[in-house]
mmCIF file of the N, C-alpha and C atoms, coordinates in Angstrom:
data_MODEL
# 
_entry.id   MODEL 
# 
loop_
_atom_site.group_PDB 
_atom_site.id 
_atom_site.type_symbol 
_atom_site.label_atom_id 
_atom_site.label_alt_id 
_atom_site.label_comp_id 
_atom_site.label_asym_id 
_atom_site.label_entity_id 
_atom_site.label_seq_id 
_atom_site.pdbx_PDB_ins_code 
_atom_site.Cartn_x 
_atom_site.Cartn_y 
_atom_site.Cartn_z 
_atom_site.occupancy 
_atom_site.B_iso_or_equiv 
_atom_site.pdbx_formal_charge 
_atom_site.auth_seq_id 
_atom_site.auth_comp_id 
_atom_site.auth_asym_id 
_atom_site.auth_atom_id 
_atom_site.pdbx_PDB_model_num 
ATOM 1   N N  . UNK A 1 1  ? 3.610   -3.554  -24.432 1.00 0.00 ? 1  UNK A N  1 
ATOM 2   C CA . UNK A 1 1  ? 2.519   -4.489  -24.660 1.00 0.00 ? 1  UNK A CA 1 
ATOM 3   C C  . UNK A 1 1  ? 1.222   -4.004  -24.018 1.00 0.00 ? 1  UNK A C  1 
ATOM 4   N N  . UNK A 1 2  ? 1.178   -3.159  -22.521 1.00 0.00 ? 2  UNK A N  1 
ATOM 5   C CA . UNK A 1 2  ? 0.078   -2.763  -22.026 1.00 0.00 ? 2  UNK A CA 1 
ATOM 6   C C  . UNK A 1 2  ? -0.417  -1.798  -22.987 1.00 0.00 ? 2  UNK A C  1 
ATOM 7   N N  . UNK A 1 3  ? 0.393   -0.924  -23.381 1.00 0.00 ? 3  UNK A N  1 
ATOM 8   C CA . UNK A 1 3  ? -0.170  0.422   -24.280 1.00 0.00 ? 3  UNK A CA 1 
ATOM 9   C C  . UNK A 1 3  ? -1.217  0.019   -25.421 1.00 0.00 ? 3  UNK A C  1 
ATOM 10  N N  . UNK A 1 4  ? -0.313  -0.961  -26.276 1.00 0.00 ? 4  UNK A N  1 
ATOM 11  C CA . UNK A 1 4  ? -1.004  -1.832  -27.426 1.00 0.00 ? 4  UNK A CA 1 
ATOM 12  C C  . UNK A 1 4  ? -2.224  -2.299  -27.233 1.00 0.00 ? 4  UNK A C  1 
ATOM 13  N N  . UNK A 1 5  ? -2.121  -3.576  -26.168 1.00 0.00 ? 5  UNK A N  1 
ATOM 14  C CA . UNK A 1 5  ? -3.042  -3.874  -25.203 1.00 0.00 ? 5  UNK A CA 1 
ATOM 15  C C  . UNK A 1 5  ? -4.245  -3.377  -25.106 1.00 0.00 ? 5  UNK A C  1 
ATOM 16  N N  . UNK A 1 6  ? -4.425  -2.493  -24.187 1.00 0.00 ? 6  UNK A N  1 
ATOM 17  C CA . UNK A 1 6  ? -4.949  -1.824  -24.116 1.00 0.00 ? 6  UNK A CA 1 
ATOM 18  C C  . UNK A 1 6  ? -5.573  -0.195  -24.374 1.00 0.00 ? 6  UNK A C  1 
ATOM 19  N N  . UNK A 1 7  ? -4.882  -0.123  -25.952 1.00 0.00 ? 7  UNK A N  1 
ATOM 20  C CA . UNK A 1 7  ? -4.908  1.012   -26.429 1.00 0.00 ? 7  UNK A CA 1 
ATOM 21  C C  . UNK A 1 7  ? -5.050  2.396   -25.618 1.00 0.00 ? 7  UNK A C  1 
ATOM 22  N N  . UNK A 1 8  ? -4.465  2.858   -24.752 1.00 0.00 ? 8  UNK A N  1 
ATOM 23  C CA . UNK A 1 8  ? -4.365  3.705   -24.019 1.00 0.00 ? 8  UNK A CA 1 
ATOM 24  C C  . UNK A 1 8  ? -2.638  4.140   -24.279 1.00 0.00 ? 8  UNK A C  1 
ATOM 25  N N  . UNK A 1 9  ? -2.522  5.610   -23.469 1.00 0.00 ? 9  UNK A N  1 
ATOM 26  C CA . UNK A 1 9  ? -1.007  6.074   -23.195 1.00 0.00 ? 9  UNK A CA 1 
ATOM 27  C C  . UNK A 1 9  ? -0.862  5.913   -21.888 1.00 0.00 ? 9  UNK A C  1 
ATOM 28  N N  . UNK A 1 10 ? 0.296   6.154   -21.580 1.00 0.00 ? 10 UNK A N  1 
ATOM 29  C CA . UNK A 1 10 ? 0.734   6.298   -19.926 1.00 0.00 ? 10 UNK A CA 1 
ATOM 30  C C  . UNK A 1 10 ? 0.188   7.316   -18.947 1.00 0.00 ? 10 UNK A C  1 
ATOM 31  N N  . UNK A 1 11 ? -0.310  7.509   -18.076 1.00 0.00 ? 11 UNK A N  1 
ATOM 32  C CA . UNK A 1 11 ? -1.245  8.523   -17.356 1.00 0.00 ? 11 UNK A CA 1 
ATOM 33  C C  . UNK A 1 11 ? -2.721  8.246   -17.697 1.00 0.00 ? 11 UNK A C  1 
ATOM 34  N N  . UNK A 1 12 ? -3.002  7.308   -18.758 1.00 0.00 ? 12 UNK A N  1 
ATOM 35  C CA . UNK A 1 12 ? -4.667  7.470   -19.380 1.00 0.00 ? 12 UNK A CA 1 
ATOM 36  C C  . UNK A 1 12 ? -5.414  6.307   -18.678 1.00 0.00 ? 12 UNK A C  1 
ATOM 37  N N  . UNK A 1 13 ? -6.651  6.514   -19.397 1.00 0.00 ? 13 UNK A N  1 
ATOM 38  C CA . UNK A 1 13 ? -7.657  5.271   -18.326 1.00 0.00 ? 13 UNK A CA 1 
ATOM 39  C C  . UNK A 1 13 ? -8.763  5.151   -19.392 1.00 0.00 ? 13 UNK A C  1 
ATOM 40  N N  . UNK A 1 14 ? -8.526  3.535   -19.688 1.00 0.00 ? 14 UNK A N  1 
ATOM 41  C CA . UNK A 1 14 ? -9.636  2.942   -20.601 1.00 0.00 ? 14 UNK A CA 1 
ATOM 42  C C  . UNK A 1 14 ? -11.069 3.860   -20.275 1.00 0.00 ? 14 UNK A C  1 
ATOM 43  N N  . UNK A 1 15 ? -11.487 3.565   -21.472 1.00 0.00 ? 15 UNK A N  1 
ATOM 44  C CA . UNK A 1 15 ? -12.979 4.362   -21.301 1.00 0.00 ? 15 UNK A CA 1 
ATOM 45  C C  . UNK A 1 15 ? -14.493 3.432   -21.354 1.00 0.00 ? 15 UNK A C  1 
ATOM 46  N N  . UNK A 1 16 ? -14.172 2.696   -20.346 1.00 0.00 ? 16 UNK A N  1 
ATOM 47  C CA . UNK A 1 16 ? -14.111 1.629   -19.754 1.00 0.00 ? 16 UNK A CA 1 
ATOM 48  C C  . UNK A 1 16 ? -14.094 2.000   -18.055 1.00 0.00 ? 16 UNK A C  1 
ATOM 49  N N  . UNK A 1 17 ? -13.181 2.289   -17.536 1.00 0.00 ? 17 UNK A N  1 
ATOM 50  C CA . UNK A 1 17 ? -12.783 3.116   -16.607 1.00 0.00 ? 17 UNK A CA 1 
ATOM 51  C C  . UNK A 1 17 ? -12.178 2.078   -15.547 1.00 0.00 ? 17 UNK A C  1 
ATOM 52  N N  . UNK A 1 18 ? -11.546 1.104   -16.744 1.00 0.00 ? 18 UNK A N  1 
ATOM 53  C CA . UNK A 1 18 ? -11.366 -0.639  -15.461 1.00 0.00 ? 18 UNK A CA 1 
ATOM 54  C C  . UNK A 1 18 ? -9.998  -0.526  -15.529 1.00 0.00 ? 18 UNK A C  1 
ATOM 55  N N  . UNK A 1 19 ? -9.197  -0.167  -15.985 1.00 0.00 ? 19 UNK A N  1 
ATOM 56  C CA . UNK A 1 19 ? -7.618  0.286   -16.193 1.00 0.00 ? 19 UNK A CA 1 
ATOM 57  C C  . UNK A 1 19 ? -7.226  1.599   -16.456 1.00 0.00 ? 19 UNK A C  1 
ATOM 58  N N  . UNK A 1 20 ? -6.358  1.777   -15.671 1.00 0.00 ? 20 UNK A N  1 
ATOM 59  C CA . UNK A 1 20 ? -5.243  2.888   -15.586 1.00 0.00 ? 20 UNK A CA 1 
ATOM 60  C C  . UNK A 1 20 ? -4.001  2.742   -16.300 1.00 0.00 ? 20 UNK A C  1 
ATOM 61  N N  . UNK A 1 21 ? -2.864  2.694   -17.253 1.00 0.00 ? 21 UNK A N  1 
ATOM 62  C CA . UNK A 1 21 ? -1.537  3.079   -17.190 1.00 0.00 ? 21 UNK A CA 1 
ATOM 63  C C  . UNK A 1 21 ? -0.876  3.729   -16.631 1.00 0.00 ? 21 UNK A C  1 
ATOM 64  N N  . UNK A 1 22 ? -0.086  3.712   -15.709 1.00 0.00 ? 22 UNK A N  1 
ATOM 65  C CA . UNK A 1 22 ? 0.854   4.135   -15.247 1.00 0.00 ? 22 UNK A CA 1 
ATOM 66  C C  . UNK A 1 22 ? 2.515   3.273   -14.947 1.00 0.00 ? 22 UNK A C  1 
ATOM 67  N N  . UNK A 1 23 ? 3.170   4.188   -15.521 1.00 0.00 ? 23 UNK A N  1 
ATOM 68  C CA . UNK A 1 23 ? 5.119   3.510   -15.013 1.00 0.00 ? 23 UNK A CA 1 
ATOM 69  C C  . UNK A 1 23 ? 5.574   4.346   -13.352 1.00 0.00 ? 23 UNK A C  1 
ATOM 70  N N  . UNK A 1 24 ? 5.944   3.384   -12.386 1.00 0.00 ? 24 UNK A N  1 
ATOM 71  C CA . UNK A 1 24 ? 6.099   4.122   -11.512 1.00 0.00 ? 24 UNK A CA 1 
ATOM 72  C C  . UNK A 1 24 ? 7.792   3.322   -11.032 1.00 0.00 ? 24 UNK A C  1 
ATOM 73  N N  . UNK A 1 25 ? 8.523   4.067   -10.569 1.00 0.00 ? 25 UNK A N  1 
ATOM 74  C CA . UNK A 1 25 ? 10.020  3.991   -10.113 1.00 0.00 ? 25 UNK A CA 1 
ATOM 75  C C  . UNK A 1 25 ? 9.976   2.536   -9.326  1.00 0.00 ? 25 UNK A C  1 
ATOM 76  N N  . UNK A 1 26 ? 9.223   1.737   -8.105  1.00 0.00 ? 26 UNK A N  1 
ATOM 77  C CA . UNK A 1 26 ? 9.036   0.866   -7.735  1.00 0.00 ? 26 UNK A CA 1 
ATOM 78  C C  . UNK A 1 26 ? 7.911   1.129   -7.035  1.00 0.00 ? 26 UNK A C  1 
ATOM 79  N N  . UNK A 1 27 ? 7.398   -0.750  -6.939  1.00 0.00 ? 27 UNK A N  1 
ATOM 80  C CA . UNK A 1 27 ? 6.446   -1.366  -6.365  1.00 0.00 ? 27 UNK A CA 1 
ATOM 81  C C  . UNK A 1 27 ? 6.656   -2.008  -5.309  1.00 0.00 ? 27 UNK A C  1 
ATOM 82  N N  . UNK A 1 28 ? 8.055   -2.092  -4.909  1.00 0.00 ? 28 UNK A N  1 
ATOM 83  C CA . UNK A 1 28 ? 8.552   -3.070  -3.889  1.00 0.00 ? 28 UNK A CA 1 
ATOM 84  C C  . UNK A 1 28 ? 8.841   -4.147  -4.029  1.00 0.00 ? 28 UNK A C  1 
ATOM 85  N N  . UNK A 1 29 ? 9.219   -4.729  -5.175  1.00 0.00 ? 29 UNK A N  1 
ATOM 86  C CA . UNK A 1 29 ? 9.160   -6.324  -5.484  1.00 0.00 ? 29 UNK A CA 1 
ATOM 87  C C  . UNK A 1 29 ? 10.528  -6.203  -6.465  1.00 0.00 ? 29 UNK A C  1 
ATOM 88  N N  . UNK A 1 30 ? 11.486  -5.407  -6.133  1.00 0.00 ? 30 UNK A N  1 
ATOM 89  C CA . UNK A 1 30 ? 12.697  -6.180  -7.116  1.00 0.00 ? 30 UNK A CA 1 
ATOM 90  C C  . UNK A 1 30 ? 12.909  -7.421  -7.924  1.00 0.00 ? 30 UNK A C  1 
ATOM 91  N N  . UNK A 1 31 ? 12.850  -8.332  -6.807  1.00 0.00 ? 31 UNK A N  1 
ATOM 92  C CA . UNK A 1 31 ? 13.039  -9.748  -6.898  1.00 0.00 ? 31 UNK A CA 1 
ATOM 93  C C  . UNK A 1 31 ? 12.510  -10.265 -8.286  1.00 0.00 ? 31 UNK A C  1 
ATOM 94  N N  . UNK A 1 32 ? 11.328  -9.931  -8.394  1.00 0.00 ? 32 UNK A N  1 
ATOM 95  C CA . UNK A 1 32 ? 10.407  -10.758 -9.017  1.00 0.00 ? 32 UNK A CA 1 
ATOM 96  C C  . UNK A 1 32 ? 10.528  -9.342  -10.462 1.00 0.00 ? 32 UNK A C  1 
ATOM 97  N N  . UNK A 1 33 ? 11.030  -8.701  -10.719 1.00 0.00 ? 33 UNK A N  1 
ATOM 98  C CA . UNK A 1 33 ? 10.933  -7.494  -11.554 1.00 0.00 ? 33 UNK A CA 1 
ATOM 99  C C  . UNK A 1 33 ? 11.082  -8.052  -13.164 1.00 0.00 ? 33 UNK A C  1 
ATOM 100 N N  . UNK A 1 34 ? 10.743  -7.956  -13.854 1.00 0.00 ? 34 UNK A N  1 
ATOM 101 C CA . UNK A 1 34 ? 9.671   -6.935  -14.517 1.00 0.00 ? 34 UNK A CA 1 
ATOM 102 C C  . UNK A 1 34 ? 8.048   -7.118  -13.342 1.00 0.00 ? 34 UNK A C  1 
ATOM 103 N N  . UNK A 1 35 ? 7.473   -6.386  -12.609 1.00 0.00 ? 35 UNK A N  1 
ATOM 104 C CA . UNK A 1 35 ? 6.037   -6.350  -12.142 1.00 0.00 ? 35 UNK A CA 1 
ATOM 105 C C  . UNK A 1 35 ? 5.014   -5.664  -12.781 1.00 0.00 ? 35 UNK A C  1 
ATOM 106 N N  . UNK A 1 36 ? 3.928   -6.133  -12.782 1.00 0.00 ? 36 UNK A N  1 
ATOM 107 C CA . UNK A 1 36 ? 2.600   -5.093  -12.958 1.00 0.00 ? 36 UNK A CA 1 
ATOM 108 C C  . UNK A 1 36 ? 1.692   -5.533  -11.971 1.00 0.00 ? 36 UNK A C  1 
ATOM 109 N N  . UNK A 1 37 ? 0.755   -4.512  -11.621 1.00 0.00 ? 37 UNK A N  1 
ATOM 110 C CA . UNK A 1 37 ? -0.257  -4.337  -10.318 1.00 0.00 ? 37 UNK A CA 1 
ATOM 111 C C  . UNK A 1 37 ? -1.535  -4.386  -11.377 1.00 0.00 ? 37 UNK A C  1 
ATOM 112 N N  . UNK A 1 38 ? -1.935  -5.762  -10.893 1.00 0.00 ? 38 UNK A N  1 
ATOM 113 C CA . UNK A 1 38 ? -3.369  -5.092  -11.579 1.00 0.00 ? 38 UNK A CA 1 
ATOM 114 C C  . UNK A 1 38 ? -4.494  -5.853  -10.163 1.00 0.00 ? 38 UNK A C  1 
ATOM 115 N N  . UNK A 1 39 ? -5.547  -4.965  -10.088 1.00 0.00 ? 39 UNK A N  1 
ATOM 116 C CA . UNK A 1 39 ? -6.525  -5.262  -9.005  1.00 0.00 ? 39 UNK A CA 1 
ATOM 117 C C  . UNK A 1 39 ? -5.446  -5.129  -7.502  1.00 0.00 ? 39 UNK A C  1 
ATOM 118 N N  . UNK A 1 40 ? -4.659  -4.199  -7.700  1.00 0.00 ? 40 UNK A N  1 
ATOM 119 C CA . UNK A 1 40 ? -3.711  -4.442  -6.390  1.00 0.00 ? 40 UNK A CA 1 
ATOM 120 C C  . UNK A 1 40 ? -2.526  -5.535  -6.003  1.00 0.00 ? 40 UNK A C  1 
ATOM 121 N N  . UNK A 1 41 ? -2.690  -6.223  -6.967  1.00 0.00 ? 41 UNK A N  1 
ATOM 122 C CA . UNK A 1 41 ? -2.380  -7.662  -6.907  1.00 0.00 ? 41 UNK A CA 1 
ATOM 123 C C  . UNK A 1 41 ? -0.715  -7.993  -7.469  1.00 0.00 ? 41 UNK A C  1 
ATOM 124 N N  . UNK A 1 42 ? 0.354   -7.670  -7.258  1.00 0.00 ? 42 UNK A N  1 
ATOM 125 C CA . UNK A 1 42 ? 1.728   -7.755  -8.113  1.00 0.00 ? 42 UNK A CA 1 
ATOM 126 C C  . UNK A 1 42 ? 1.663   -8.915  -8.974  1.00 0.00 ? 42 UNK A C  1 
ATOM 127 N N  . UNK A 1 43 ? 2.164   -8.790  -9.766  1.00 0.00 ? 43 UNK A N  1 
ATOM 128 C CA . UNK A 1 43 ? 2.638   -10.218 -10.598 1.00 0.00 ? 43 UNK A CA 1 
ATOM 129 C C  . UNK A 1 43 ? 4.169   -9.794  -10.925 1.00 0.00 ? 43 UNK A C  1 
ATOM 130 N N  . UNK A 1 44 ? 4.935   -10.648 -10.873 1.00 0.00 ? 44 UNK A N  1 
ATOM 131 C CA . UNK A 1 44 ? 6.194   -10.722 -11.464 1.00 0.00 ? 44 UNK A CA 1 
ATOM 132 C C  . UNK A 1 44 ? 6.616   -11.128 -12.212 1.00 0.00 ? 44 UNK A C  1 
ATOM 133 N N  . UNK A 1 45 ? 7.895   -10.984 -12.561 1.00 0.00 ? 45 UNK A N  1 
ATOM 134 C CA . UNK A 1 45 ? 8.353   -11.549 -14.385 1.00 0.00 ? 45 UNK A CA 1 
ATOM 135 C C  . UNK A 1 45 ? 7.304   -11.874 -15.588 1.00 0.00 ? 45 UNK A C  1 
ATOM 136 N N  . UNK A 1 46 ? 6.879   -10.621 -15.582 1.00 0.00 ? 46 UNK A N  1 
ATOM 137 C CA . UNK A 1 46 ? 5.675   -10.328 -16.594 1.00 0.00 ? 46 UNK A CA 1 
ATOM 138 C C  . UNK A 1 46 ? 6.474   -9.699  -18.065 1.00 0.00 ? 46 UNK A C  1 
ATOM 139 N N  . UNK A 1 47 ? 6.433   -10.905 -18.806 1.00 0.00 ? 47 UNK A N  1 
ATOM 140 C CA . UNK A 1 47 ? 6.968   -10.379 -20.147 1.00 0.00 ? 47 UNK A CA 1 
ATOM 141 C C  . UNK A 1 47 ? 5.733   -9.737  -21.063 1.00 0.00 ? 47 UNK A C  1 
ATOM 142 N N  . UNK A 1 48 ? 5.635   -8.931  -22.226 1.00 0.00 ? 48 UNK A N  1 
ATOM 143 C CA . UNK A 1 48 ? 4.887   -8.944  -23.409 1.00 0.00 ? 48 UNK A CA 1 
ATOM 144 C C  . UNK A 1 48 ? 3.818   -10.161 -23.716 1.00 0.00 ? 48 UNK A C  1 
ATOM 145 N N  . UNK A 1 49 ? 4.412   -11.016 -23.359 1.00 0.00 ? 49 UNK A N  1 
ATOM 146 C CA . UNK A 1 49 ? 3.557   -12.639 -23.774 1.00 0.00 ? 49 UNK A CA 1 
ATOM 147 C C  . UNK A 1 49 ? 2.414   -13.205 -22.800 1.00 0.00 ? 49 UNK A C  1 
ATOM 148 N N  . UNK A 1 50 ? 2.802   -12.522 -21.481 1.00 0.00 ? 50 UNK A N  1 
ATOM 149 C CA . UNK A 1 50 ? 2.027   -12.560 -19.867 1.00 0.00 ? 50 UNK A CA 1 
ATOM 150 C C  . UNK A 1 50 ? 0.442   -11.649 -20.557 1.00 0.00 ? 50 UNK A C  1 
ATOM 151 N N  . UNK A 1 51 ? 0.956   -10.103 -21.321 1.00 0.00 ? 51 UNK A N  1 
ATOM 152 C CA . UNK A 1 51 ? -0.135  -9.514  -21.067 1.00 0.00 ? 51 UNK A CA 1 
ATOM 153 C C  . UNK A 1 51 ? -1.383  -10.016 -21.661 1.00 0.00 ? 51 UNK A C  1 
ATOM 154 N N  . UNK A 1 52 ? -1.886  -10.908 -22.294 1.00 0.00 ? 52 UNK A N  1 
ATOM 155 C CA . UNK A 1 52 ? -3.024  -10.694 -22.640 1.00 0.00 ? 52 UNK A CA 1 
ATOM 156 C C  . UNK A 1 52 ? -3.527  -12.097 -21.416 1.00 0.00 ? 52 UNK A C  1 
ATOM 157 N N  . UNK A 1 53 ? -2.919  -13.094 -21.244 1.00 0.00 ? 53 UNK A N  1 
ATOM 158 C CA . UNK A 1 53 ? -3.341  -13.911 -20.283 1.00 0.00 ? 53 UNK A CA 1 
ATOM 159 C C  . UNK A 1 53 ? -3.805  -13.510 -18.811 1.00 0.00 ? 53 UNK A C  1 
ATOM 160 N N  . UNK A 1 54 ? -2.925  -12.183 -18.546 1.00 0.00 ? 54 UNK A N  1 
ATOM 161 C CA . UNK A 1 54 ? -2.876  -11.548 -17.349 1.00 0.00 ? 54 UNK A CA 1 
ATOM 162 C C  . UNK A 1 54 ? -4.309  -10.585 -17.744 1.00 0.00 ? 54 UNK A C  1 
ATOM 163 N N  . UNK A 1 55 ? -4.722  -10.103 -18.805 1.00 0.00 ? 55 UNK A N  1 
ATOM 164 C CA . UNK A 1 55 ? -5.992  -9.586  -18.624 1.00 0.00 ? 55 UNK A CA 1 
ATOM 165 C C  . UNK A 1 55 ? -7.461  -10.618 -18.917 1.00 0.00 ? 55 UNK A C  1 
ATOM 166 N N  . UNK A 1 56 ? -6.699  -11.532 -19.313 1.00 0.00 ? 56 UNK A N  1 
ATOM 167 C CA . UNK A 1 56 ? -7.865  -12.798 -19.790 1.00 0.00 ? 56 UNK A CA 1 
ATOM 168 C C  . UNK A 1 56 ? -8.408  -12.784 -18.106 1.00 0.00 ? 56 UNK A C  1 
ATOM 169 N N  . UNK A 1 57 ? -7.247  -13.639 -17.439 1.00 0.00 ? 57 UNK A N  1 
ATOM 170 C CA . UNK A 1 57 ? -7.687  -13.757 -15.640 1.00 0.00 ? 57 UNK A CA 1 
ATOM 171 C C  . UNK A 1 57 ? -8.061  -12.773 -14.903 1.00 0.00 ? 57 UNK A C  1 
ATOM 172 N N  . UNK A 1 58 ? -7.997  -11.509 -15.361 1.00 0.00 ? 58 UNK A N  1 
ATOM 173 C CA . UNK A 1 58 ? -8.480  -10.756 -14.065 1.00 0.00 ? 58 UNK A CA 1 
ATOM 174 C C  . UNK A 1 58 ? -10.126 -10.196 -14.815 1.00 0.00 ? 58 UNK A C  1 
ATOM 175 N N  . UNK A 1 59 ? -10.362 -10.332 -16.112 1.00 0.00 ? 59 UNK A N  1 
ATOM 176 C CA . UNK A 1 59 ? -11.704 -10.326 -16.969 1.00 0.00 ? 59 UNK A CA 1 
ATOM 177 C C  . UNK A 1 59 ? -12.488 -11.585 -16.090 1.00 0.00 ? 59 UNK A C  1 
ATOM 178 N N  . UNK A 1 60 ? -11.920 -12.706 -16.479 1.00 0.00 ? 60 UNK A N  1 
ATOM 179 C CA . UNK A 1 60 ? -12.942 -14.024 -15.716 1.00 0.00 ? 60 UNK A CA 1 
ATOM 180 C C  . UNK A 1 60 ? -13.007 -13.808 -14.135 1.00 0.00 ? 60 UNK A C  1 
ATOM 181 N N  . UNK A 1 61 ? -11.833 -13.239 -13.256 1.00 0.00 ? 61 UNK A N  1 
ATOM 182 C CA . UNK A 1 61 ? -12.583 -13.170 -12.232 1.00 0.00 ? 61 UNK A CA 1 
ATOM 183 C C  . UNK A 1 61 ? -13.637 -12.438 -11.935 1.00 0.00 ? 61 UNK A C  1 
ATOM 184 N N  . UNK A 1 62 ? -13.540 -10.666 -12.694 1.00 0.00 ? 62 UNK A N  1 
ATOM 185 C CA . UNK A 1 62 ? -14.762 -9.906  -12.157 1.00 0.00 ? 62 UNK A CA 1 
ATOM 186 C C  . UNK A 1 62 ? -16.432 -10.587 -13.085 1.00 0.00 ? 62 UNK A C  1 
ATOM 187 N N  . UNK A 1 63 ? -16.120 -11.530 -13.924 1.00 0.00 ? 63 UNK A N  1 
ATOM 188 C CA . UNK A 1 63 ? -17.359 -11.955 -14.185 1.00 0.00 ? 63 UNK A CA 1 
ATOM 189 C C  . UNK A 1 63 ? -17.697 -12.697 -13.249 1.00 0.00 ? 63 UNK A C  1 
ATOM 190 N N  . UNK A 1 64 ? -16.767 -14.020 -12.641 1.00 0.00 ? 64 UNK A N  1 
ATOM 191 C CA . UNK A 1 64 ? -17.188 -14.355 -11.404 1.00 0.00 ? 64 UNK A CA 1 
ATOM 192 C C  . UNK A 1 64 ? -18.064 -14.096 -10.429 1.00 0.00 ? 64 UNK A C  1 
ATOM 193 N N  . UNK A 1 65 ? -16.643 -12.863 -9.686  1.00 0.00 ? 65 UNK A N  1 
ATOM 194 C CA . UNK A 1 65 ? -17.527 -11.956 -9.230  1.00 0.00 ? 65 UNK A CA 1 
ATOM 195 C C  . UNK A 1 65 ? -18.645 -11.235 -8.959  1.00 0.00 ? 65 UNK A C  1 
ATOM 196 N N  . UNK A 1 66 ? -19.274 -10.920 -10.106 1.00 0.00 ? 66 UNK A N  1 
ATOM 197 C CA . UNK A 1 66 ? -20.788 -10.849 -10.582 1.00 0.00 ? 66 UNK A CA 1 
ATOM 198 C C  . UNK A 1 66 ? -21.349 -11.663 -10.533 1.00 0.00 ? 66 UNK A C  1 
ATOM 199 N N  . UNK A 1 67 ? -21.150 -12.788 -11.023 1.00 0.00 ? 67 UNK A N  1 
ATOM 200 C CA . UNK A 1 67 ? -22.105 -14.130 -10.699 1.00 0.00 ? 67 UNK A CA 1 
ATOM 201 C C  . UNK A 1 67 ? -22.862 -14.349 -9.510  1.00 0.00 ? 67 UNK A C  1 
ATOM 202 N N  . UNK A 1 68 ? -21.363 -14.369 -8.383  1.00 0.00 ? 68 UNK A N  1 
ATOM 203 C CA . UNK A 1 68 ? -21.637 -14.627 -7.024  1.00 0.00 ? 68 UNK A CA 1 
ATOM 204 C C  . UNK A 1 68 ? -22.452 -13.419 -6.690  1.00 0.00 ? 68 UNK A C  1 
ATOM 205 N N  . UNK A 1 69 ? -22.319 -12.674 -6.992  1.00 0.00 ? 69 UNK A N  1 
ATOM 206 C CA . UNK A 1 69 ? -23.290 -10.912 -6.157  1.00 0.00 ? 69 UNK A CA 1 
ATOM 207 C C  . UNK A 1 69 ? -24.978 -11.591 -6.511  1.00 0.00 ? 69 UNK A C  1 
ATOM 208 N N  . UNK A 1 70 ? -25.233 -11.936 -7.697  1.00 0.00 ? 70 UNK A N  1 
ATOM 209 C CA . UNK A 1 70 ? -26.163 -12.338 -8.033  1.00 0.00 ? 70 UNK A CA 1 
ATOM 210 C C  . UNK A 1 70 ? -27.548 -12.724 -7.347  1.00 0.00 ? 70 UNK A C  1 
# 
């Protein structure tokens, strides 16, 4: 779903330069597994259906973000 997503391959980086792909062996979070790291941030039990909500929220925060710099 990230690949699709975000039309990129594994190792690549939007051209954009705001996402990376990468699959890595672990993150430290079994528990909570399937994970993805985005902004540093784990999320767990992230199905196909998570990804576009999971980039909706981390889009509205860095507009935020900007707001407040303002």
């Amino acid at each position: 779903a990230w690949k699709r997503r975000l039309s990129i391959d594994r190792g690549e980086t939007t051209p954009d330069r705001e996402f990376d792909l990468d699959t890595v062996a672990c993150v430290g979070c079994c528990a909570m597994a399937p994970v993805t790291v985005v902004d540093d941030k784990p999320q767990g039990q992230v199905e196909p259906t998570k990804v576009d909500g999971i980039l909706l929220s981390f889009k509205l925060e860095r507009e935020k973000e900007g707001k407040e710099d303002q």
